[in-house]
The first five atom37 places (N, CA, C, CB, O) and aatype in JSON, in Angstrom:
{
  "aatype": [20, 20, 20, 20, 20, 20, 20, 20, 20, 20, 20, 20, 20, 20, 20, 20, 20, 20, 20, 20, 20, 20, 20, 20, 20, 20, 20, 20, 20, 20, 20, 20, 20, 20, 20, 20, 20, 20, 20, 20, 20, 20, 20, 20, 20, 20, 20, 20, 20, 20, 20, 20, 20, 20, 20, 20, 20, 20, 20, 20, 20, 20, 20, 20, 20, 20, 20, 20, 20, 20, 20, 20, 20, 20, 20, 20, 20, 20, 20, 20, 20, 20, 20, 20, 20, 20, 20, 20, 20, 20, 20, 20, 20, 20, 20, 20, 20, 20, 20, 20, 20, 20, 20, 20, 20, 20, 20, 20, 20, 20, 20, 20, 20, 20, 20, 20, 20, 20, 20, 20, 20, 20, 20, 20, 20, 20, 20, 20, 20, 20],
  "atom_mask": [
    [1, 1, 1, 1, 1],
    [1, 1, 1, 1, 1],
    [1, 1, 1, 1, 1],
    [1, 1, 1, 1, 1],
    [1, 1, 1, 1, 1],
    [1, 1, 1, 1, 1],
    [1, 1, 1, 1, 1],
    [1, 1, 1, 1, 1],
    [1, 1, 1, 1, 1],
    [1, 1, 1, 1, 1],
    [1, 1, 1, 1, 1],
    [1, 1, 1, 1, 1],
    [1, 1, 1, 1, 1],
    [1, 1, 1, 1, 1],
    [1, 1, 1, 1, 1],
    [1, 1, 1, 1, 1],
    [1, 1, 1, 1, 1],
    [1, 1, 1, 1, 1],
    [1, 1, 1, 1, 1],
    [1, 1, 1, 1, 1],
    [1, 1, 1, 1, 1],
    [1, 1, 1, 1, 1],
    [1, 1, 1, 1, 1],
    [1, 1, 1, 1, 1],
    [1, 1, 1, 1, 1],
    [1, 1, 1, 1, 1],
    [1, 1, 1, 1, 1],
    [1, 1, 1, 1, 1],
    [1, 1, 1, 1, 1],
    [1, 1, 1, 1, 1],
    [1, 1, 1, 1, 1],
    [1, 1, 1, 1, 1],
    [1, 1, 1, 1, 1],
    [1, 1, 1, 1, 1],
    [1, 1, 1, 1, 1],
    [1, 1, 1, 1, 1],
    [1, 1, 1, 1, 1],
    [1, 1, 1, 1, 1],
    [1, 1, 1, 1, 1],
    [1, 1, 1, 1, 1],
    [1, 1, 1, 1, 1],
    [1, 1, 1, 1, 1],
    [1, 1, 1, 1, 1],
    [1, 1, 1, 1, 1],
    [1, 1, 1, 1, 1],
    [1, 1, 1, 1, 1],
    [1, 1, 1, 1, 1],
    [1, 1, 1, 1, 1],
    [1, 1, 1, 1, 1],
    [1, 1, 1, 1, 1],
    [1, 1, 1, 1, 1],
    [1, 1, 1, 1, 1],
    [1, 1, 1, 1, 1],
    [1, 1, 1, 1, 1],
    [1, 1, 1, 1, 1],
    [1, 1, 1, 1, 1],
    [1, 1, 1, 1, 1],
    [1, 1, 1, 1, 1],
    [1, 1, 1, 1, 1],
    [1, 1, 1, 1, 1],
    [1, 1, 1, 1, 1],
    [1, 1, 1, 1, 1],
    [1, 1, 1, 1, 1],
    [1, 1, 1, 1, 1],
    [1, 1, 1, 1, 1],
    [1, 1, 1, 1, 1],
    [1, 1, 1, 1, 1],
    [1, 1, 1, 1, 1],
    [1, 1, 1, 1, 1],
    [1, 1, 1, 1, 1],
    [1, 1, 1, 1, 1],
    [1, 1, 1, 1, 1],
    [1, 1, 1, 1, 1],
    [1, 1, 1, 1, 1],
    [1, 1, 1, 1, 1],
    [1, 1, 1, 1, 1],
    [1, 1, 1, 1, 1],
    [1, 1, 1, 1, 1],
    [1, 1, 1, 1, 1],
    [1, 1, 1, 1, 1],
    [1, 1, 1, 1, 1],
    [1, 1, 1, 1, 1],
    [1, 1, 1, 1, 1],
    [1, 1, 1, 1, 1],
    [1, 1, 1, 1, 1],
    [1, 1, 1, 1, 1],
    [1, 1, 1, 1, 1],
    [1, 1, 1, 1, 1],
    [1, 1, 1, 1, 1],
    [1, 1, 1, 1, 1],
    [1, 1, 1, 1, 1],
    [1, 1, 1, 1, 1],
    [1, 1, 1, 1, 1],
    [1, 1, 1, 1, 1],
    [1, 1, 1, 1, 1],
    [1, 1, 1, 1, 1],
    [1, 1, 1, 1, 1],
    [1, 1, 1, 1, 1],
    [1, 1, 1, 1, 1],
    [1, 1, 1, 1, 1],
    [1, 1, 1, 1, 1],
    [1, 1, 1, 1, 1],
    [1, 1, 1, 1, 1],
    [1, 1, 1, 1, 1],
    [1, 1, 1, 1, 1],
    [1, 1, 1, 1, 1],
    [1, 1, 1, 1, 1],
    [1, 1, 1, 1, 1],
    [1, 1, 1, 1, 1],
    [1, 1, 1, 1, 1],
    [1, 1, 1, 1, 1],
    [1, 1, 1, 1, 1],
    [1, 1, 1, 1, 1],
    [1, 1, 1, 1, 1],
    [1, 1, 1, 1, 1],
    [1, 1, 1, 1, 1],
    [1, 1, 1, 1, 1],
    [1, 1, 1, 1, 1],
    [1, 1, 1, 1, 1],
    [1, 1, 1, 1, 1],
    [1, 1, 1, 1, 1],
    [1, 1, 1, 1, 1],
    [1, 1, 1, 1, 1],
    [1, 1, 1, 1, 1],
    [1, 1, 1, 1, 1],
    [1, 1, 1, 1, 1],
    [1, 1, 1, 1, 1],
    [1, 1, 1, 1, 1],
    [1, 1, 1, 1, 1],
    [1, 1, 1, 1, 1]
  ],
  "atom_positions": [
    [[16.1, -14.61, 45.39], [16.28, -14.42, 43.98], [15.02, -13.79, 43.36], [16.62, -15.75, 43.3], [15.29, -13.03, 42.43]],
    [[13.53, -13.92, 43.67], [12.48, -13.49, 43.58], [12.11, -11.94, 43.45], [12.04, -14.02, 44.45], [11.66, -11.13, 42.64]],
    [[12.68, -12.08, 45.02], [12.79, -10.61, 45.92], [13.93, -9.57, 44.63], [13.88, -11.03, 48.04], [13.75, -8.43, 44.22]],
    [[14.82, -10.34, 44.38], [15.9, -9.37, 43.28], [15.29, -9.33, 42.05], [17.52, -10.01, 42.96], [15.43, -8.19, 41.61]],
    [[14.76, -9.93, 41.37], [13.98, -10.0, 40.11], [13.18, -9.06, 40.36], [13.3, -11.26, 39.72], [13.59, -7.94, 40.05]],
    [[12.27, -9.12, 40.78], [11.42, -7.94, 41.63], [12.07, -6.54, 41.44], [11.41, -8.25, 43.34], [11.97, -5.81, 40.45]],
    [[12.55, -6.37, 42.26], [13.34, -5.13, 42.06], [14.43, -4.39, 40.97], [13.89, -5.18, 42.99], [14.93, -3.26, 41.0]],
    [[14.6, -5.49, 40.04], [15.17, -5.13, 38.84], [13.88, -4.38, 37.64], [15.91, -6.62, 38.3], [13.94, -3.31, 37.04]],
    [[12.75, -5.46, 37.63], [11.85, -5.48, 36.72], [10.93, -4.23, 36.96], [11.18, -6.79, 36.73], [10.31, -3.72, 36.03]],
    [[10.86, -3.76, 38.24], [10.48, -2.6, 38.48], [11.0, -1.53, 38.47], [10.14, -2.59, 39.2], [10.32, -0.51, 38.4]],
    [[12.15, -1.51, 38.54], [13.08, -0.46, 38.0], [12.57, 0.41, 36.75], [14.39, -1.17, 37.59], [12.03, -0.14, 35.79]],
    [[12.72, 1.34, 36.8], [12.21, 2.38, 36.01], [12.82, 2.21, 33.98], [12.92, 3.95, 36.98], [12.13, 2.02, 32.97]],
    [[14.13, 2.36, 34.13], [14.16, 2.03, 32.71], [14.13, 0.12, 32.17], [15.68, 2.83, 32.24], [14.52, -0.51, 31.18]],
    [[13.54, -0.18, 33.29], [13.18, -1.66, 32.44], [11.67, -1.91, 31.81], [13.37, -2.97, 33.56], [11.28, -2.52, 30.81]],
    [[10.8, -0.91, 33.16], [9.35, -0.81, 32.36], [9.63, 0.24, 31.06], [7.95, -0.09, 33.5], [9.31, -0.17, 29.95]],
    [[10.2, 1.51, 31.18], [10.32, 1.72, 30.04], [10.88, 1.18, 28.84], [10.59, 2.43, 30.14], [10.6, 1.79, 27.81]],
    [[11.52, 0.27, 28.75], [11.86, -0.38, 27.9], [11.06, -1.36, 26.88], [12.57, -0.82, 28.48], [11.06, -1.58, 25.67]],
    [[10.27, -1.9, 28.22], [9.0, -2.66, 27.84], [7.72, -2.32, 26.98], [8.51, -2.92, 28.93], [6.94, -2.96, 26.27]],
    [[7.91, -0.73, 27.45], [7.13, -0.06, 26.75], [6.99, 0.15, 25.43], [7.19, 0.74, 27.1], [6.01, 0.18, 24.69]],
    [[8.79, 0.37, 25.17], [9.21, 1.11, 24.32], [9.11, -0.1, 23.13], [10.61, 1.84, 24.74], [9.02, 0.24, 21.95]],
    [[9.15, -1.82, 23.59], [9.12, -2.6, 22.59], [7.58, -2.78, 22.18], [9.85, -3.84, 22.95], [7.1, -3.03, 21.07]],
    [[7.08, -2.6, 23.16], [5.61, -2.92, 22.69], [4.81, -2.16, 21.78], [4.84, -2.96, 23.71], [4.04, -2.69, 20.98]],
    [[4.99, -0.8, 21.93], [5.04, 0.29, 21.01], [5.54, 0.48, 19.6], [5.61, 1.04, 21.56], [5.25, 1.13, 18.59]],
    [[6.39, -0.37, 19.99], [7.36, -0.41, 18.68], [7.01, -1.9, 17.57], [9.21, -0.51, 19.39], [7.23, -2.04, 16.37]],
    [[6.53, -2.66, 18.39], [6.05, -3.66, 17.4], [5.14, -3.27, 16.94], [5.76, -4.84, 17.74], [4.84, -3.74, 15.84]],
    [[4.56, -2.56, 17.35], [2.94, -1.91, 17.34], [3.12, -1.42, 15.67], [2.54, -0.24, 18.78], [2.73, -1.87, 14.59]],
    [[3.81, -0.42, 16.02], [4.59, 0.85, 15.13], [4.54, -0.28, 13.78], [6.65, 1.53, 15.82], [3.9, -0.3, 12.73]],
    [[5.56, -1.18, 14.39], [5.69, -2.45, 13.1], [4.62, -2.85, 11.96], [5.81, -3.84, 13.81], [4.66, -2.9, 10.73]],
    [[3.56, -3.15, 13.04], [2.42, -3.7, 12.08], [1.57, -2.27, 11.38], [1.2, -4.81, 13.14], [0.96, -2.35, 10.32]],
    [[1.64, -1.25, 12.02], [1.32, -0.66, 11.14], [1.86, 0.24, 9.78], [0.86, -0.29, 11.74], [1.48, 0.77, 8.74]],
    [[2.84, 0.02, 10.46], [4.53, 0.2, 8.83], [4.29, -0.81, 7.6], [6.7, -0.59, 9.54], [4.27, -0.6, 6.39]],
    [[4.11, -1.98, 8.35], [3.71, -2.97, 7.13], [2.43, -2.96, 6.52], [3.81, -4.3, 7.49], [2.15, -3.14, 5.33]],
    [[1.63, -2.72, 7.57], [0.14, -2.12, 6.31], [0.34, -1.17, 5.21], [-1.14, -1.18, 7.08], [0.19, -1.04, 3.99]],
    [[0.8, -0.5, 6.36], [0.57, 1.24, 5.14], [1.39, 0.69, 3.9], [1.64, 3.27, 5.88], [0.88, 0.79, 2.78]],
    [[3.04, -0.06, 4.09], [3.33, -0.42, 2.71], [2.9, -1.25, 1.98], [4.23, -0.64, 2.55], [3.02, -1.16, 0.76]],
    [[2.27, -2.32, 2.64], [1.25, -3.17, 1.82], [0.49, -2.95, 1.2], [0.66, -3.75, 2.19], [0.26, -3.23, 0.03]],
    [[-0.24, -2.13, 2.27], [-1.59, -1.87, 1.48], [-2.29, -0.33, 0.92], [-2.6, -2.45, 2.44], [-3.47, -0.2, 0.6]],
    [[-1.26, 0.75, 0.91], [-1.27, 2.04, 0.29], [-0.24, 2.38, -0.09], [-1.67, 2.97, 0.92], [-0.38, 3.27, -0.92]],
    [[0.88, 2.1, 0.1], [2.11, 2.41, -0.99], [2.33, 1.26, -1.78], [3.55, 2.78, -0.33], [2.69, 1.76, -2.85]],
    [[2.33, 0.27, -1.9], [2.35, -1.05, -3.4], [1.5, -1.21, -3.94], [2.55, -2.46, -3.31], [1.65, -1.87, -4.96]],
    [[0.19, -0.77, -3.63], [-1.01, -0.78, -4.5], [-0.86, -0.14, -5.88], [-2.12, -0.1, -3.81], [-0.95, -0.73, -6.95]],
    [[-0.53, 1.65, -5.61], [-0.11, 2.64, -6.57], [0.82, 2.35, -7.05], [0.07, 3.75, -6.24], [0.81, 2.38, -8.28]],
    [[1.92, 1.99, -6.45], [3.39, 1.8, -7.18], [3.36, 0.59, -7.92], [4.67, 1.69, -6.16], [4.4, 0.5, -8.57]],
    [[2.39, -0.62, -8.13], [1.97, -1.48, -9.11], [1.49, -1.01, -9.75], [1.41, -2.34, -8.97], [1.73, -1.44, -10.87]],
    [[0.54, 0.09, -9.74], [-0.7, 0.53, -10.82], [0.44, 1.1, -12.01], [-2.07, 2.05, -10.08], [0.57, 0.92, -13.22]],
    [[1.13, 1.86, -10.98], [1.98, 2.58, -11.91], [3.2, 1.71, -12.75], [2.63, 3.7, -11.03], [3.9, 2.34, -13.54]],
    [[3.36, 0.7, -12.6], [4.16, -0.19, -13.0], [3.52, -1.03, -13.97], [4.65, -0.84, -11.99], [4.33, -1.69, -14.62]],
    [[2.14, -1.24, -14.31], [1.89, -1.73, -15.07], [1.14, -2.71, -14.3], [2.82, -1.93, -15.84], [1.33, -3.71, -14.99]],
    [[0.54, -3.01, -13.5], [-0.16, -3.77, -12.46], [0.25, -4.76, -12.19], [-1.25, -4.03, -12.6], [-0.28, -5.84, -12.45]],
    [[1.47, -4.55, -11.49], [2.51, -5.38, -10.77], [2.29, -5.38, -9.54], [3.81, -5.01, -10.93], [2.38, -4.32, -8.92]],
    [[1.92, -6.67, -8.84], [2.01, -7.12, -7.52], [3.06, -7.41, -6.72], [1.48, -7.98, -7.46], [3.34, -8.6, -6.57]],
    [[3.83, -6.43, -6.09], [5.4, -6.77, -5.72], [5.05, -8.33, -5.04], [6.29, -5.43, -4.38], [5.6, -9.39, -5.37]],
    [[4.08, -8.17, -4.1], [4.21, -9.66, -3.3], [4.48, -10.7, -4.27], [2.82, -10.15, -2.47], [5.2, -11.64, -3.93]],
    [[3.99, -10.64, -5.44], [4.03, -11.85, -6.16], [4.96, -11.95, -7.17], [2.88, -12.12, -6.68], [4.75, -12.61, -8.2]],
    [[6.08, -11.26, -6.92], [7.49, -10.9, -7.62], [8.1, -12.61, -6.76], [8.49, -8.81, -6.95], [8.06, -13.03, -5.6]],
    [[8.47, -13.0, -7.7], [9.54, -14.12, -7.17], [10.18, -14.94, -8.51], [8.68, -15.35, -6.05], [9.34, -15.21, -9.38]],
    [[11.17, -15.24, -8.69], [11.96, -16.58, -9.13], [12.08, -17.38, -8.35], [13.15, -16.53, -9.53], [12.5, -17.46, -7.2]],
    [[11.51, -18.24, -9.34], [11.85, -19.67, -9.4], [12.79, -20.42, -9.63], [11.37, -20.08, -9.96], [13.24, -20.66, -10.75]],
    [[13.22, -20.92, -8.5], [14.42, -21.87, -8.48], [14.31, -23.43, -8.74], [15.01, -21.75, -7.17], [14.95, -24.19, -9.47]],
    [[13.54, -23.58, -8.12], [12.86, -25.67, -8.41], [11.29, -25.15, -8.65], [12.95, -27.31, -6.32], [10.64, -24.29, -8.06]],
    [[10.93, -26.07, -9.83], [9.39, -26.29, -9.79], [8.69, -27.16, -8.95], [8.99, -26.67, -10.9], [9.38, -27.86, -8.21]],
    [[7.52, -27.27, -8.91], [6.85, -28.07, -7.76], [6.66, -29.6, -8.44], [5.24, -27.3, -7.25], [6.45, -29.55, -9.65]],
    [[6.69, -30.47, -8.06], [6.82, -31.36, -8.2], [5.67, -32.16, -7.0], [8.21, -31.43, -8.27], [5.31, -31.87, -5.86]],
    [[5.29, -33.54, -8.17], [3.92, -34.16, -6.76], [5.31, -34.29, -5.62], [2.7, -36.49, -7.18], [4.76, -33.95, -4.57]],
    [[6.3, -34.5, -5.38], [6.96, -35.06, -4.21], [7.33, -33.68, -3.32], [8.37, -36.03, -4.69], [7.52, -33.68, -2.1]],
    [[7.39, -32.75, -4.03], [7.88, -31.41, -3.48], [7.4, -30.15, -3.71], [8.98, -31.25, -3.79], [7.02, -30.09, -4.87]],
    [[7.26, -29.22, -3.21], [6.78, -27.85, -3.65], [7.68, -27.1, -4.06], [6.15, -27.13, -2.74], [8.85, -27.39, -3.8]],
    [[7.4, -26.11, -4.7], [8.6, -25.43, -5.33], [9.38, -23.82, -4.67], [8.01, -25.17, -6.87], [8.99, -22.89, -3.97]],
    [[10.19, -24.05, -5.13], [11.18, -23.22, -4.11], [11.4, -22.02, -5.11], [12.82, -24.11, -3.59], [11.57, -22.2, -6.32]],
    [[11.38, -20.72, -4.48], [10.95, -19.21, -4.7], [11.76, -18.44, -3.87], [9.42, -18.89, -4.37], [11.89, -18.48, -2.64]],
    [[12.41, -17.57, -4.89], [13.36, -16.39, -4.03], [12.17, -15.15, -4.18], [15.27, -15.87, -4.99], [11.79, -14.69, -5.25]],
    [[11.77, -14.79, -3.02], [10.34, -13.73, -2.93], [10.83, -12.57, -2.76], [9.22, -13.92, -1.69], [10.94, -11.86, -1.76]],
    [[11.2, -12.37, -4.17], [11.5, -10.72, -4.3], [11.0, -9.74, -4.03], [11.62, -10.3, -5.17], [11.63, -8.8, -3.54]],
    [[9.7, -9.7, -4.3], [8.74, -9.17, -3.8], [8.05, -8.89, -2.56], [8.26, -9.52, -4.23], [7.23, -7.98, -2.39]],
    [[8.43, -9.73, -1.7], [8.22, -9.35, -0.68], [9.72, -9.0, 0.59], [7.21, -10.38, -0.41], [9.82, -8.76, 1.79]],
    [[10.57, -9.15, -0.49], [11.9, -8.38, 0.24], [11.59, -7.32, -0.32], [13.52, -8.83, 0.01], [11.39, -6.69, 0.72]],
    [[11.33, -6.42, -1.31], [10.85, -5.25, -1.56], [10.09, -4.59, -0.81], [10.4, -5.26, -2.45], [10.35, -3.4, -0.65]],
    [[9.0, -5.13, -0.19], [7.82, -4.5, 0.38], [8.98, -4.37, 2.14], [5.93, -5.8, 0.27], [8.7, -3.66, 3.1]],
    [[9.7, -4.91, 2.08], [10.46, -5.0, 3.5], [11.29, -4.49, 3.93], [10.9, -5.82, 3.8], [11.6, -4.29, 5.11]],
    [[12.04, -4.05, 2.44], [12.96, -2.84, 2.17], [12.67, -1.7, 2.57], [13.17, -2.6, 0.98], [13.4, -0.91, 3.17]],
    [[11.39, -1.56, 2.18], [10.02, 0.23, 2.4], [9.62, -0.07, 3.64], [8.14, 0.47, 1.19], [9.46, 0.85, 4.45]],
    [[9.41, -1.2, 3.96], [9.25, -0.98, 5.6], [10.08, -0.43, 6.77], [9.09, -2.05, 6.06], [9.71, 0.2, 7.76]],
    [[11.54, -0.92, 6.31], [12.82, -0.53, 6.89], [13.06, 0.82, 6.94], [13.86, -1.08, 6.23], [13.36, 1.52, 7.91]],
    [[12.81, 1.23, 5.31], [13.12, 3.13, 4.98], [12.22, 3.7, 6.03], [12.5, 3.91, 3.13], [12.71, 4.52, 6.8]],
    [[10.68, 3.29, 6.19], [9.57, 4.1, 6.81], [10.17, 3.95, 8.16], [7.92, 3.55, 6.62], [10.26, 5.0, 8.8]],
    [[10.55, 3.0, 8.65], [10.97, 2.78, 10.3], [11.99, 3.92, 10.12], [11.74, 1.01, 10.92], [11.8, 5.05, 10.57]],
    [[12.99, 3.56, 9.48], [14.31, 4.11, 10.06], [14.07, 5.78, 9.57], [15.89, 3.23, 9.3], [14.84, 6.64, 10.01]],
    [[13.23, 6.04, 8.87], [13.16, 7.49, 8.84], [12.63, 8.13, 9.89], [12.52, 7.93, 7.83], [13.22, 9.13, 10.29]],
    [[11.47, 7.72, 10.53], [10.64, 7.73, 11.71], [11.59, 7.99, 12.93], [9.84, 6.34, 11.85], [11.35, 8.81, 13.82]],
    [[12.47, 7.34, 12.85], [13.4, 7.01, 14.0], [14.02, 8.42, 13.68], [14.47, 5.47, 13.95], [13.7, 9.42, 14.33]],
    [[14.88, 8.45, 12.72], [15.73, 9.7, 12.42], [14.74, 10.69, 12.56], [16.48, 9.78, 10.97], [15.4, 11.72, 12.74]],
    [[13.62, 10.97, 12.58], [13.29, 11.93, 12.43], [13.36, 12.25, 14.18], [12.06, 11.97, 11.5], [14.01, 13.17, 14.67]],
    [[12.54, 11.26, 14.94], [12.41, 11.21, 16.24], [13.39, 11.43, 17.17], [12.01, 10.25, 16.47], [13.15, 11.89, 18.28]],
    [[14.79, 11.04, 16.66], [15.93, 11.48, 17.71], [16.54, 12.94, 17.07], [17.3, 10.14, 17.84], [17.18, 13.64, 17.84]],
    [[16.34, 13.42, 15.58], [16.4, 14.34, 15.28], [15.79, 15.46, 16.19], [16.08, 14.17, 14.25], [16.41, 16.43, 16.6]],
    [[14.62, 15.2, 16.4], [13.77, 15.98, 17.04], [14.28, 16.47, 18.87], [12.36, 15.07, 16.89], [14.2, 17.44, 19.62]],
    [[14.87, 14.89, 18.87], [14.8, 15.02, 20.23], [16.28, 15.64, 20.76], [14.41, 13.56, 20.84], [16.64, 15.94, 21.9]],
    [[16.93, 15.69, 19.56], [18.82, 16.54, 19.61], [18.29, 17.75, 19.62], [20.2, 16.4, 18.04], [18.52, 18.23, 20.73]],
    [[17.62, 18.62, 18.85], [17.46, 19.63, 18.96], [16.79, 20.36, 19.87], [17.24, 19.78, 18.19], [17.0, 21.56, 20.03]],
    [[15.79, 19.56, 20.64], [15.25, 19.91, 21.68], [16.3, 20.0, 23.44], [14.06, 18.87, 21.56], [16.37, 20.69, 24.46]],
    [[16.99, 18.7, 22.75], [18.34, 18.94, 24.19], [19.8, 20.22, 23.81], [19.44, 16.89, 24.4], [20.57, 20.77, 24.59]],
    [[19.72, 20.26, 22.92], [20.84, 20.87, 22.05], [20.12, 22.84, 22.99], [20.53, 20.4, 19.5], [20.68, 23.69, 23.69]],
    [[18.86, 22.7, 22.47], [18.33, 24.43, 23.3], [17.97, 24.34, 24.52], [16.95, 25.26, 22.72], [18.0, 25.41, 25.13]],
    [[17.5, 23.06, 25.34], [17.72, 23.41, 26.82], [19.14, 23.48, 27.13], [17.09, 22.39, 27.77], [19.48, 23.99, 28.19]],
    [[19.88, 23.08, 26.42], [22.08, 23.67, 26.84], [21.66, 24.8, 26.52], [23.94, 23.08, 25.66], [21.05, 25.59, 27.24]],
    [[21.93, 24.92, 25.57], [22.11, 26.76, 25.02], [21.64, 27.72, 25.88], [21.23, 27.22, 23.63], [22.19, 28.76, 26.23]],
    [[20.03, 27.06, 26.33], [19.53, 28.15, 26.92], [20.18, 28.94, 28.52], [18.13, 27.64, 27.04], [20.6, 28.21, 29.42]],
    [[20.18, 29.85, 28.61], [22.03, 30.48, 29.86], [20.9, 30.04, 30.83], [23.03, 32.94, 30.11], [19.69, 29.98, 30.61]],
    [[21.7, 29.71, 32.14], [20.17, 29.79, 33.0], [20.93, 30.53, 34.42], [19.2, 27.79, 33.42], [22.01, 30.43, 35.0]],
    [[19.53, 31.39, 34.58], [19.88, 32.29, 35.35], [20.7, 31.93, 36.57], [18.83, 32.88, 35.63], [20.55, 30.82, 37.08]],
    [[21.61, 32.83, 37.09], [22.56, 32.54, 38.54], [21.82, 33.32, 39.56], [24.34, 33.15, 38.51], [21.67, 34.54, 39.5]],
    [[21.27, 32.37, 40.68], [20.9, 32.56, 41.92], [21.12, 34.1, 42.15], [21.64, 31.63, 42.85], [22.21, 34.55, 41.82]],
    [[19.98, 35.1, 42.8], [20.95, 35.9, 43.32], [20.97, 36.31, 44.37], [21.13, 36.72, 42.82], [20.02, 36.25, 45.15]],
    [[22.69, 37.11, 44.72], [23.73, 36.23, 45.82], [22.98, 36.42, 47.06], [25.47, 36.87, 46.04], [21.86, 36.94, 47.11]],
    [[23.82, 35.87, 48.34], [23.09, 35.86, 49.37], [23.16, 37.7, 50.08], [23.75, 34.52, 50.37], [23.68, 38.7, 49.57]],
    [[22.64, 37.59, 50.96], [22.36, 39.11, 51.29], [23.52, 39.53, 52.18], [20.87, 39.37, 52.09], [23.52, 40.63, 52.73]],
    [[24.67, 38.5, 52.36], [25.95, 39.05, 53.29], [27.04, 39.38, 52.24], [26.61, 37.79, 54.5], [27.87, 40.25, 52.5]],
    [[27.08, 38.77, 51.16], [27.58, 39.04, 49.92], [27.33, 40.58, 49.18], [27.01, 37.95, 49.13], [28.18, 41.37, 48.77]],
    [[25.88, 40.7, 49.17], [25.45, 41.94, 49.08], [25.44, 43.46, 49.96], [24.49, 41.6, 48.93], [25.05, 44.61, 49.73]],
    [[26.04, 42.81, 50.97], [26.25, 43.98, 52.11], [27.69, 44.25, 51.76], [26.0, 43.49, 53.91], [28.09, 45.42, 51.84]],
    [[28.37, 43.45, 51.46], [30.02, 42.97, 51.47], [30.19, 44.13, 50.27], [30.55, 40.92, 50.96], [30.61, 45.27, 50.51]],
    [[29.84, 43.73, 49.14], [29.45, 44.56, 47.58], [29.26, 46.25, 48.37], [27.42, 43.77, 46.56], [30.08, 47.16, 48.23]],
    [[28.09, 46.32, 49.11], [27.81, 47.98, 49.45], [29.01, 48.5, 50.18], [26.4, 48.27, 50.49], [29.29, 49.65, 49.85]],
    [[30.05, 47.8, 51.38], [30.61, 48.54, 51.41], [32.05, 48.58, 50.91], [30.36, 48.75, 52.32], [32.83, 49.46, 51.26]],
    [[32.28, 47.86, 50.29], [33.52, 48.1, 49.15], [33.14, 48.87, 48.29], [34.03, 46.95, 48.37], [34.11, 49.28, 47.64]],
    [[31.67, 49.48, 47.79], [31.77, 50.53, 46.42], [31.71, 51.82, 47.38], [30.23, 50.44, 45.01], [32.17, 52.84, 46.87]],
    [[31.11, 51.98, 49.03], [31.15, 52.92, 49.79], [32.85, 53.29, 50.14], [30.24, 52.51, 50.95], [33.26, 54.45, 50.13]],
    [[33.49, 52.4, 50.35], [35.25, 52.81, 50.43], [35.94, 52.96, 49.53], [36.09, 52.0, 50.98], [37.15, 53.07, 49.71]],
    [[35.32, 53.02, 48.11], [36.03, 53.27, 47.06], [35.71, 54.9, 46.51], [35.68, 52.12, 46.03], [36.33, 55.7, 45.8]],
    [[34.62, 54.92, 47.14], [34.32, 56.58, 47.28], [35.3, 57.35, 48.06], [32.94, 56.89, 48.04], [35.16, 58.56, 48.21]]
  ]
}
């Protein structure tokens, strides 16, 4: 069972895969900076110096027995723009990558040329048509 694990995990599209998540979380944390911390900065300034993170209603107040409970609007906002930045990224990336498969089709690709008994065959059929 070792021996088969083994040979699955080494398999070619499983390391790539591995890759492809690790990369991609990667991708993650830096999606959430940039909207954190250079696109909500401005888009508060411009709002009147609004801190999306700190956008929330209040549902229960805090209480000594309990803390209070908050629908964090604000930071479903900032999560929203994280989503757009991913998923545009993405579209752009398989965009890229259709059009790049889309012209290796298109492109005609040359036919072998023929063998040299084929080509003798050709000389004397245009010689007996003389």
């Amino acid at each position: 069972m070792l021996k088969e694990f083994q040979q699955f995990a080494m398999r070619g599209n499983v390391v790539d895969m591995a890759v492809g998540i690790i990369i991609g979380a990667s991708f993650g944390t830096i999606v959430k900076s940039l909207v954190d911390d250079i696109i909500m900065p401005p888009i508060g300034i411009l709002l009147g110096g609004v801190d999306f993170s700190d956008i929330a209603v209040t549902l229960r107040q805090a209480t000594t027995e309990s803390e209070a409970v908050t629908m964090n609007i604000g930071l479903f906002i900032n999560s929203v723009i994280s989503f757009v930045i991913v998923a545009l990224a993405v579209f752009f990336l398989i965009k890229g990558l259709n059009s790049m498969k889309k012209k290796q089709e298109e492109a005609p690709a040359e036919a072998p040329p023929p063998p040299q008994d084929i080509l003798l065959l050709q000389e004397i059929r245009d010689l007996l048509k003389k």
